[in-house]
N, C-alpha and C positions, 0 to 999 in steps of 0.2 A: 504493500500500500504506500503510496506517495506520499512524503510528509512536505505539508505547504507552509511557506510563512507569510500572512498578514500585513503589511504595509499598515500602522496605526500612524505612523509618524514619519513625514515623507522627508522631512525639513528642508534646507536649502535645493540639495541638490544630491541627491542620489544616484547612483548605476549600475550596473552591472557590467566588472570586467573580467577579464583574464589577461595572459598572455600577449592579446591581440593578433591583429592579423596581417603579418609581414608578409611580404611581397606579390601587392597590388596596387602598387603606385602607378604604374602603365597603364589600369582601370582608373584613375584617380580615386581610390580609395587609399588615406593614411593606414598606418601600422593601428592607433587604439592601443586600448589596454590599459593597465595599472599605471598612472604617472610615478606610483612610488610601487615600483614592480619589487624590491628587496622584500619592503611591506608585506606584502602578498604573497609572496614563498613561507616566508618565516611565518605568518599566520597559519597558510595552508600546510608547514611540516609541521606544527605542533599538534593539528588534529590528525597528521596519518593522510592528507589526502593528496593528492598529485599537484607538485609544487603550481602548474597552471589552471588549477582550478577554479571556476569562476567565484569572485567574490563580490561582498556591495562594498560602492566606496564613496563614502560621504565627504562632503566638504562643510567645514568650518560648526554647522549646527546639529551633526548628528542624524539619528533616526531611532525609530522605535517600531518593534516587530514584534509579530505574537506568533508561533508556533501552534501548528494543531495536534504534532505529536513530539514525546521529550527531544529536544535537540543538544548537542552540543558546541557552542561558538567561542573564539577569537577575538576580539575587538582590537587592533593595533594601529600602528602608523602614526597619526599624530595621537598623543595624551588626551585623552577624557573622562569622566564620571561613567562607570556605567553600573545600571543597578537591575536588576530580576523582581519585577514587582515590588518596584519601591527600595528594595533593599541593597544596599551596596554587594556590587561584584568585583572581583578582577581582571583588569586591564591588563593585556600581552599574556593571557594564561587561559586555557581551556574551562569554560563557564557552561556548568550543566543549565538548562533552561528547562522547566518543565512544561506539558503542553497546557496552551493557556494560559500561561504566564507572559508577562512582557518585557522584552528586554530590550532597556531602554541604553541607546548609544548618545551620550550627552555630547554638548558643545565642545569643541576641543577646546583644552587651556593652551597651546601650544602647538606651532604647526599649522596646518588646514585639511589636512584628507586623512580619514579614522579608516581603516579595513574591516568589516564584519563578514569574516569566515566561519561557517558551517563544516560539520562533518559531513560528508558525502559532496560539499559543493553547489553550488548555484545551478539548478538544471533548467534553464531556458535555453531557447533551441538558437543554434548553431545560425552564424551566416556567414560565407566564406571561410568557413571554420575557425570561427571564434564567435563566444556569444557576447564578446565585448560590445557597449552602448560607445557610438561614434557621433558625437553630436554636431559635428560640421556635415556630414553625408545621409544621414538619418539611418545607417546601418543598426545592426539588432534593437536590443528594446530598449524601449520610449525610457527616458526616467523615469525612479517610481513615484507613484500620486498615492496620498494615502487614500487603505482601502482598496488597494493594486495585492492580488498573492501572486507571489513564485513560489517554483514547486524544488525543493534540497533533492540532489541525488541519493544514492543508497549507500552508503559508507563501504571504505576498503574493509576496513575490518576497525578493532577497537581501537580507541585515543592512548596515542602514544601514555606514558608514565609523565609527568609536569616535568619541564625542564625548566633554569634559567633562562632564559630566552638575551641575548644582544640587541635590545631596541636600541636604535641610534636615534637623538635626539632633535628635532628641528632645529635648523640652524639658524643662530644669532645675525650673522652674517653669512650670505652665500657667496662661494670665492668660485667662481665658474674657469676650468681653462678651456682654451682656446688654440684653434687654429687658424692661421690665414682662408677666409674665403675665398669665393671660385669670383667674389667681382670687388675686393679689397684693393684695387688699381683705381675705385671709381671716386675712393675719397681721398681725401689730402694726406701730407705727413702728419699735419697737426692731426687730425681727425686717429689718425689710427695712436697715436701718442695718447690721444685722449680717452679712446678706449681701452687701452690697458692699464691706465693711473686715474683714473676719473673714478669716482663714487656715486652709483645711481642707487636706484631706489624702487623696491617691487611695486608695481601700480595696483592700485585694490579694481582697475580693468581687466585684469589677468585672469587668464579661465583655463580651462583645458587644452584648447586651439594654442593659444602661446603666452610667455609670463613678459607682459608688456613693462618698460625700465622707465622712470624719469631720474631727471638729470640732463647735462650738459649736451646738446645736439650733436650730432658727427657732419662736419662738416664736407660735400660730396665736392671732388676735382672735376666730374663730367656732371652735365648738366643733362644730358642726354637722356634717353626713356629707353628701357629694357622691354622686348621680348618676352611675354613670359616664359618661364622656363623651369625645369625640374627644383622641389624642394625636396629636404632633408629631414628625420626627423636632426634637433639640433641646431637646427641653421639661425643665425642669428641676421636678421632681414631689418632694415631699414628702410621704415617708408618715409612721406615726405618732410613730419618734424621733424627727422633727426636721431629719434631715440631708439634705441636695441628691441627689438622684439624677439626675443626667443622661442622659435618653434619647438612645440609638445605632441603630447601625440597623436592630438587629433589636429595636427596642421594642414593646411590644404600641401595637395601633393604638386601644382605649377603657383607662381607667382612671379609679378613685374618689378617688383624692389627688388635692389642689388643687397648680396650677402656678402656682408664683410668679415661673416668668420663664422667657424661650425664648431660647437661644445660636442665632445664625444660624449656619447650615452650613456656611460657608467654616474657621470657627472651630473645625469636630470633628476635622478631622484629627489637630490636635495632641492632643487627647484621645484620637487610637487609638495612640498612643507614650504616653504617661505612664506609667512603672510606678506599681506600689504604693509610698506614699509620697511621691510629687512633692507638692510642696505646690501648692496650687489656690487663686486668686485670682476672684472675678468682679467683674468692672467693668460700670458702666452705663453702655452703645453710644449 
């Protein structure tokens, strides 16, 4: 029998990811997925399930679900409150949930994106093989609205023994390195001097699609207009003010602003924590 969860509490912005779905960019469909994919492994090995197993992933105000049959969940990634019918549970450690009960995933204190993994996994159906929500393309499911069920897969077998778990913490400061981009010719010396030593600032614009900088403009040497042309996940694209925008995973996969430098992937996790505000640093890798 199918155990469902309940949508009580949809808040900001909920999804359903996994792994994503690499290499469909020739369809213009992005990769998707877990912005803080570490997250997501480490939730899904402490229950026993297959590190890309679909999970939900809240941003900044949580959510709250109700089980039809006992479950047992994860709540990680950024720091929050979470309680089982009112009552304080724990955070980054295997939480039995009984059915009917609610377990409520609170506001982060820290960070922005909470992971809530299931044993057995987020069982919504697949698209291009992955059931990750792609909210620039409208690929798999809608985010949830409360009063929305999904239905948990069937577990591998029982929840590992509790371990210490290594949650790393949102960062204070996010220090991004860098590479020269594919059109870093198109701004000045001062411009690229200035993005390596310049102090920006995460914009509270910043969504999924990309984590938009303020601060000091980059100033361009060609005035000229670009072609559009292949993006990256990582690409750090400049449109016409000036400021960095950092491509995530749901970034469009062609664009006409030039890229003046690409952050390797290991590097974005920490950019799906950074609130509005963190100050942003890029270094050249």
């Amino acid at each position: 029998m199918t155990t469902r969860l309940t949508t009580v509490r949809s808040g900001a912005l909920t999804t359903v990811q996994d792994a994503g779905r690499p290499g469909h960019a020739h369809l213009g469909v992005p990769r998707s997925g877990a912005l803080d994919a570490p997250a997501m492994r480490l939730a899904n090995r402490l229950l026993g399930n297959a590190p890309d197993a679909a999970v939900l992933e809240t941003t900044l105000t949580g959510c709250a679900l109700r089980p039809d049959r006992d479950v047992t969940a994860v709540v990680g990634g950024a720091p929050c409150p979470v309680t089982v019918d009112g009552r304080p549970a724990a955070w980054g450690a295997p939480v039995r949930v009984p059915a009917g009960s609610v377990l409520d995933v609170g506001a982060a204190t820290a960070g922005v994106r909470s992971y809530v993994a299931v044993a057995g996994g987020i069982a919504v159906e697949r698209v291009l093989g992955s059931r990750s929500t792609d909210l620039l393309s409208g690929l798999g499911p809608a985010p949830l609205r409360d009063g929305e069920v999904v239905a948990v897969g069937v577990p591998a077998g029982p929840v590992p023994p509790p371990v210490a778990a290594p949650w790393p913490g949102p960062p204070a400061e996010l220090v991004l390195p860098v590479r020269p981009g594919p059109r870093a010719d198109w701004f000045t010396a001062a411009a690229l001097r200035t993005l390596a030593s310049a102090t920006y600032r995460v914009s509270p614009h910043s969504n999924r699609i990309g984590l938009r900088t303020e601060g000091p403009p980059l100033e361009r040497a060609s005035a000229g207009e670009l072609p559009s042309e292949g993006m990256v996940l990582g690409a750090v694209q400049v449109p016409p003010d000036g400021r960095p925008v950092l491509f995530l995973h749901d970034h469009p996969t062609t664009g006409g602003y030039p890229v003046v430098a690409v952050v390797p992937e290991p590097a974005l996790a920490a950019a799906a924590q950074a609130s509005a505000g963190t100050p942003v640093r890029f270094t050249l890798a």
